[in-house]
TIRO-2110 file (N, C-alpha, C; in Angstrom, 1 decimal):
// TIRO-2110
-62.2, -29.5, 136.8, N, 1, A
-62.0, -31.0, 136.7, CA, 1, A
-63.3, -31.6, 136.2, C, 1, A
-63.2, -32.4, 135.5, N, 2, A
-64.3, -33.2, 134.9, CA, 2, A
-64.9, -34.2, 135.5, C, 2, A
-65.9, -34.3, 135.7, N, 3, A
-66.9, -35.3, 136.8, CA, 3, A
-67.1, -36.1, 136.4, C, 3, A
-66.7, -36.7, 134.9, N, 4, A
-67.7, -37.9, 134.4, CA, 4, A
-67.4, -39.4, 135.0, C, 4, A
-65.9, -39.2, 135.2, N, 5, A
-65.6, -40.3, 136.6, CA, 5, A
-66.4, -40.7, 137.5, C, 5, A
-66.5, -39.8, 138.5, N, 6, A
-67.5, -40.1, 139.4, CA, 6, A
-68.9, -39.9, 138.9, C, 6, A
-69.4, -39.2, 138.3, N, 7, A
-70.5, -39.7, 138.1, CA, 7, A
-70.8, -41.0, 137.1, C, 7, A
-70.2, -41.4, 137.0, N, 8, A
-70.7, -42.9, 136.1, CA, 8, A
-70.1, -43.5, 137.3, C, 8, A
-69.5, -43.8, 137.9, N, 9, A
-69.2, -44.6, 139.2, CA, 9, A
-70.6, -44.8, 140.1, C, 9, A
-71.1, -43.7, 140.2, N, 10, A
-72.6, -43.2, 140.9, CA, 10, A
-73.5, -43.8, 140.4, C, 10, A
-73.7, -43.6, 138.7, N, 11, A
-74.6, -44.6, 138.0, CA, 11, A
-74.3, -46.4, 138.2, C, 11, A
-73.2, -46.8, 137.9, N, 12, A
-72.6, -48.0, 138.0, CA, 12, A
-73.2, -48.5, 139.3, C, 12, A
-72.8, -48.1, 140.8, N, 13, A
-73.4, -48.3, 141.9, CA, 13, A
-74.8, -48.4, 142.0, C, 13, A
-75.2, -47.6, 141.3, N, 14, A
-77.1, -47.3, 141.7, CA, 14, A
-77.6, -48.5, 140.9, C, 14, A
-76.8, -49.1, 139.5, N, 15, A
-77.3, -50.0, 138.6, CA, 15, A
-76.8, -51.5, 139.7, C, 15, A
-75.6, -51.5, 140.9, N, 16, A
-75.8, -52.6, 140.9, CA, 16, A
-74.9, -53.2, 140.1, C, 16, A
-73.6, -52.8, 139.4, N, 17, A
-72.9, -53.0, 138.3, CA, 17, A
-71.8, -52.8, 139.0, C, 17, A
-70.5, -53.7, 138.8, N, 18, A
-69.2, -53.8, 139.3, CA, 18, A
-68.3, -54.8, 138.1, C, 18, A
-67.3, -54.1, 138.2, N, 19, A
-66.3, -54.8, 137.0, CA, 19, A
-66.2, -56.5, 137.4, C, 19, A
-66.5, -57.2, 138.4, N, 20, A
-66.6, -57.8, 139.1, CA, 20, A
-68.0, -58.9, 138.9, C, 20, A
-69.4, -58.5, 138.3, N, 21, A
-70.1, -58.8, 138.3, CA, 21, A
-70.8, -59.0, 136.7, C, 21, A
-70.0, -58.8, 136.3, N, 22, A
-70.5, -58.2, 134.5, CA, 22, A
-70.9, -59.5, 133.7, C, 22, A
-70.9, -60.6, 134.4, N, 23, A
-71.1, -62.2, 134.0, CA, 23, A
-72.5, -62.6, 134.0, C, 23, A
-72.5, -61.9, 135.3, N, 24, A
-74.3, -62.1, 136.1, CA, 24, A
-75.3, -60.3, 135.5, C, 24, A
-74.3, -59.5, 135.4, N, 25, A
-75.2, -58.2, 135.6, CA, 25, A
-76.6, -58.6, 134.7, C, 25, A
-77.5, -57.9, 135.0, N, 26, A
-78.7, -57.7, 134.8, CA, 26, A
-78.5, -57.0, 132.9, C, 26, A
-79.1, -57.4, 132.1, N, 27, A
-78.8, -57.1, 130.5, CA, 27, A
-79.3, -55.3, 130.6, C, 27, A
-80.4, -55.1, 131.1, N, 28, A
-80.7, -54.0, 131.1, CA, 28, A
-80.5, -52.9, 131.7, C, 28, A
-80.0, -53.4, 132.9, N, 29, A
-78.5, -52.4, 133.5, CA, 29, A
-77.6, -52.1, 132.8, C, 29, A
-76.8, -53.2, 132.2, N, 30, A
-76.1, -52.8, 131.1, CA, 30, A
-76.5, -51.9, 130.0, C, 30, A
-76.8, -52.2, 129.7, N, 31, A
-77.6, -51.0, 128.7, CA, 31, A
-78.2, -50.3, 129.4, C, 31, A
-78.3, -49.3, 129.7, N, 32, A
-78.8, -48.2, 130.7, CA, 32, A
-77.5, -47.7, 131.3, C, 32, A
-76.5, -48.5, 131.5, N, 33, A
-75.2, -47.6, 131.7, CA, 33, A
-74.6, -47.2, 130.4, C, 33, A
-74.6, -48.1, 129.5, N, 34, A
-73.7, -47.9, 128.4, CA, 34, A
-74.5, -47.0, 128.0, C, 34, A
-75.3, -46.7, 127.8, N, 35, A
-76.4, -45.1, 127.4, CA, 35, A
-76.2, -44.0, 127.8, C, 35, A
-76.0, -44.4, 129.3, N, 36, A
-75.4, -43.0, 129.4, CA, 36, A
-74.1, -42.7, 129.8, C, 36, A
-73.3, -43.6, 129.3, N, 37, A
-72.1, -43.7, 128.9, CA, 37, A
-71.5, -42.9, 128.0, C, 37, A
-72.5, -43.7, 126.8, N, 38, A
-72.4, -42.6, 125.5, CA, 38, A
-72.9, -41.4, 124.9, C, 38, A
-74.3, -41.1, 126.1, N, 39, A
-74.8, -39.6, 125.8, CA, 39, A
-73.6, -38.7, 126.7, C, 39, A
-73.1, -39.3, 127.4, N, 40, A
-72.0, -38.4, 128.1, CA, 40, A
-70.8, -38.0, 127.4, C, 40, A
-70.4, -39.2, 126.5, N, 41, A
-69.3, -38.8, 125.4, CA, 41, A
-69.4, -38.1, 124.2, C, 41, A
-70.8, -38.0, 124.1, N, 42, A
-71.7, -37.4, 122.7, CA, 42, A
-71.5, -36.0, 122.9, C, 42, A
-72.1, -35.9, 123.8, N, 43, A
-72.3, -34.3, 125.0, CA, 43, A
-70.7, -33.9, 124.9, C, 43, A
-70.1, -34.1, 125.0, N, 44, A
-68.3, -33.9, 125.2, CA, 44, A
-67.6, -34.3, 123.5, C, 44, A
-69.0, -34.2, 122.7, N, 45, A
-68.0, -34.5, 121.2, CA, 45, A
-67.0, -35.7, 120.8, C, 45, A
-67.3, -36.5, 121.9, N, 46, A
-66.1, -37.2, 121.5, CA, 46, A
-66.5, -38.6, 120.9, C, 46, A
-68.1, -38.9, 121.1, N, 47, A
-68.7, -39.7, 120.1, CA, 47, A
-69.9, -39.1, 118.7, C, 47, A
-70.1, -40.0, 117.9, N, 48, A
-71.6, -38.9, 117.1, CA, 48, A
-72.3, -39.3, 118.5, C, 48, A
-73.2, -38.4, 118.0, N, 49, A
-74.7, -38.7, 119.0, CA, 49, A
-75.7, -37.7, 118.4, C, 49, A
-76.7, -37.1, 119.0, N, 50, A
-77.2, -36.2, 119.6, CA, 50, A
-77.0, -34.8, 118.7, C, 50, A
-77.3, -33.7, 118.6, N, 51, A
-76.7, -32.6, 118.0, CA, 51, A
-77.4, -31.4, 118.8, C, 51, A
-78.0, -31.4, 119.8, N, 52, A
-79.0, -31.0, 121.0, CA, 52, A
-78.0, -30.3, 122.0, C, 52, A
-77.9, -29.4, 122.3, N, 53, A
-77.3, -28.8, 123.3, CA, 53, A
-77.8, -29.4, 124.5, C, 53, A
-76.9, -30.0, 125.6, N, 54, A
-77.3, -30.3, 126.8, CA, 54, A
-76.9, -29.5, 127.5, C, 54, A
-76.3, -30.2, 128.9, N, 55, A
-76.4, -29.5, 130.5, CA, 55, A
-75.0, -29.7, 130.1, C, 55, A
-74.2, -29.9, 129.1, N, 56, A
-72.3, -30.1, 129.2, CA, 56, A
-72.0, -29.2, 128.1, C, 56, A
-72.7, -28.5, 127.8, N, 57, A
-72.1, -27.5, 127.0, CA, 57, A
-73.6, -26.2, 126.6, C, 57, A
-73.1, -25.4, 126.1, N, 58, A
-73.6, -24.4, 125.6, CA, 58, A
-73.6, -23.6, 124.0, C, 58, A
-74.1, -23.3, 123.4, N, 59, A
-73.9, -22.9, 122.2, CA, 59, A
-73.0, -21.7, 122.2, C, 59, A
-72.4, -21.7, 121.2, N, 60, A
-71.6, -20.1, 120.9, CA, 60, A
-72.3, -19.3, 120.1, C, 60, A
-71.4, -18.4, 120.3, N, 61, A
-71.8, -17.1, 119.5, CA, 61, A
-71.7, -17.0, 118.3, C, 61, A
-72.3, -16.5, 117.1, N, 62, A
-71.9, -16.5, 116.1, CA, 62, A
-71.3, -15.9, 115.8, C, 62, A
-70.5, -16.3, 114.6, N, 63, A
-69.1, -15.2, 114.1, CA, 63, A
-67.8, -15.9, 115.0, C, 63, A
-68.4, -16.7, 115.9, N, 64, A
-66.6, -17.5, 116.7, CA, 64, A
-66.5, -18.4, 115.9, C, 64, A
END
């Protein structure tokens, strides 16, 4: 199962951010989640980003 649920839920809480609060949030919490929002989606291919192997994947082998 994939964690990125709860872990952005984890970040969201630590930042102090609730769907609830997003009028008042702090600008720079926002940005600081949306960051790692999208190095998380990057990491997972599913946005551009990055081209750096992280901690969500690994390189293959050559010839696959």
């Amino acid at each position: 199962m994939d964690d990125l649920p709860l872990e952005l839920a984890r970040q969201a809480r630590a930042l102090r951010l609730s769907a609830r609060n997003l009028d008042e949030a702090d600008p720079q919490a926002l940005y600081a989640f949306a960051r790692e929002v999208l190095l998380a989606l990057a990491a997972r291919g599913l946005v551009a980003g990055e081209e750096t192997v992280d901690c969500y994947a690994a390189p293959r082998f050559p010839g696959h």
